[in-house]
C-alpha positions as CSV (number, residue, x, y, z in Angstrom):
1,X,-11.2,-11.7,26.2
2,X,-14.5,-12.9,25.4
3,X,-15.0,-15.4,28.2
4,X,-17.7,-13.2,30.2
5,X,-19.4,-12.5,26.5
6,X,-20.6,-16.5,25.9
7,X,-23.0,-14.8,23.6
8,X,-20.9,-14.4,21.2
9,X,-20.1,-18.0,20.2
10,X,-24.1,-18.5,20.1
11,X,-24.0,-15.7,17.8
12,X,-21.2,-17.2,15.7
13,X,-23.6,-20.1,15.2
14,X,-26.0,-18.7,14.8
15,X,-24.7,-16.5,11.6
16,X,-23.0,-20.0,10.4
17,X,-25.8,-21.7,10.5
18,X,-28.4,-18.8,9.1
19,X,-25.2,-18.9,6.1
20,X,-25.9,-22.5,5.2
21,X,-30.0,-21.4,4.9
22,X,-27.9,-19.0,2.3
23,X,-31.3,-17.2,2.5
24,X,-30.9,-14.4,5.6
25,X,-29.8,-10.7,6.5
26,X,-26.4,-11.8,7.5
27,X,-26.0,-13.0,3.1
28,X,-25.3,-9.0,3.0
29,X,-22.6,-8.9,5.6
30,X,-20.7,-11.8,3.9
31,X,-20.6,-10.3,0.6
């Protein structure tokens, strides 16, 4: 379902990596 949105992978990355930081928006949203 999400093979045209590739985007979304880079953005699952993206908020696992900025959640390893620990120190980012995305802290909120994982609350």
């Amino acid at each position: 379902t999400t093979e045209g949105k590739p985007s979304d992978a880079t953005i699952i990355s993206i908020v696992d990596s900025i959640d390893i930081n620990g120190e980012y928006v995305y802290r909120k949203d994982k609350e």
